[in-house]
N, C-alpha and C positions, 0 to 999 in steps of 0.2 A: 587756314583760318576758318572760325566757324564753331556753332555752340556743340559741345561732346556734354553726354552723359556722363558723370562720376559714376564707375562700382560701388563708392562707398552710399553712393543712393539706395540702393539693396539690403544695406547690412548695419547694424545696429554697431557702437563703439567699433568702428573702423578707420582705414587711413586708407590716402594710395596718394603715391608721390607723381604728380604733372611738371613737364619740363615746361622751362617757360620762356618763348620765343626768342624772349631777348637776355641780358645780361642784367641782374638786379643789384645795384650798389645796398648791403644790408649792414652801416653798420662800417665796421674795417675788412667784409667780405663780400667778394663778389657770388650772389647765387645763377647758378639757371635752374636749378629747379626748384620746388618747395613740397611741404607734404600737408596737405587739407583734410583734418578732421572730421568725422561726422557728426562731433559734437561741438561743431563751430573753431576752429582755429585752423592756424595757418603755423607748420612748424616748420622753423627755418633753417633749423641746425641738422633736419635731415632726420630727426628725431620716428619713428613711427608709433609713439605713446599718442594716444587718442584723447587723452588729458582730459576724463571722462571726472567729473560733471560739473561740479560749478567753479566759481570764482571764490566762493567760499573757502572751499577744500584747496583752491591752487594759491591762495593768499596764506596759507596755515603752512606752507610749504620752506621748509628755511634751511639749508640756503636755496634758493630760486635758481635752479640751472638752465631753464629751457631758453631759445630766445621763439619767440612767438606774439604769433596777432591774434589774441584772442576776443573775435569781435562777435559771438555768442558768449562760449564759455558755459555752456548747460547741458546734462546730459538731454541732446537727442536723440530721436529714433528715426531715422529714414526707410527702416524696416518695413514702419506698418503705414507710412505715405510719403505722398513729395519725390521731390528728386531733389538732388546736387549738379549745378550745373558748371561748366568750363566754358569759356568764351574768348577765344585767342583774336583778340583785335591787334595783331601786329606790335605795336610799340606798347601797349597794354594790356588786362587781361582781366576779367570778372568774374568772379566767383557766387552764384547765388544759388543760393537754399531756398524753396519755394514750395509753399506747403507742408515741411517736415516740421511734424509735431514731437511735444516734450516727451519721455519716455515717463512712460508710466505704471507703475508697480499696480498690480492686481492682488 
């Protein structure tokens, strides 16, 4: 138990799949693990598409195969700040983004 650094805090439209303590009823499937984003979601189906950038472009998507939490949904960058963080509280677990700003074209 204990807060871990995300890799994908490093690196711009990334994934990396965290195993997760316990057993997650997802659905008619059981997970233990999940794959987080660095542009905010959560993929469930094991997927490692970074479902890069908005909710815009993944609403325009048809048919809709992913299943996912997507509680951003916006191209971020954790490249150029912040971290992604993990937090394995035993029967729970927290995922938070802090500091990671929008990506921004130059």
């Amino acid at each position: 138990q204990g807060v871990v650094t995300l890799g994908i805090g490093t690196a711009d439209d990334d994934t990396e799949e965290i195993e997760l303590p316990f057993n997650f009823s997802w659905f008619s499937t059981t997970l233990t693990s999940v794959v987080v984003s660095s542009n905010g979601q959560l993929n469930m189906d094991g997927s490692r598409d970074d479902n890069c950038c908005t909710a815009d472009k993944v609403a325009k998507i048809s048919p809709y195969t992913g299943d996912r939490i997507a509680f951003a949904q916006e191209d971020l960058n954790p490249s150029r700040s912040g971290s992604v963080y993990f937090l394995d509280r035993g029967s729970s677990v927290v995922i938070s983004f802090e500091g990671v700003p929008f990506f921004i074209k130059h």
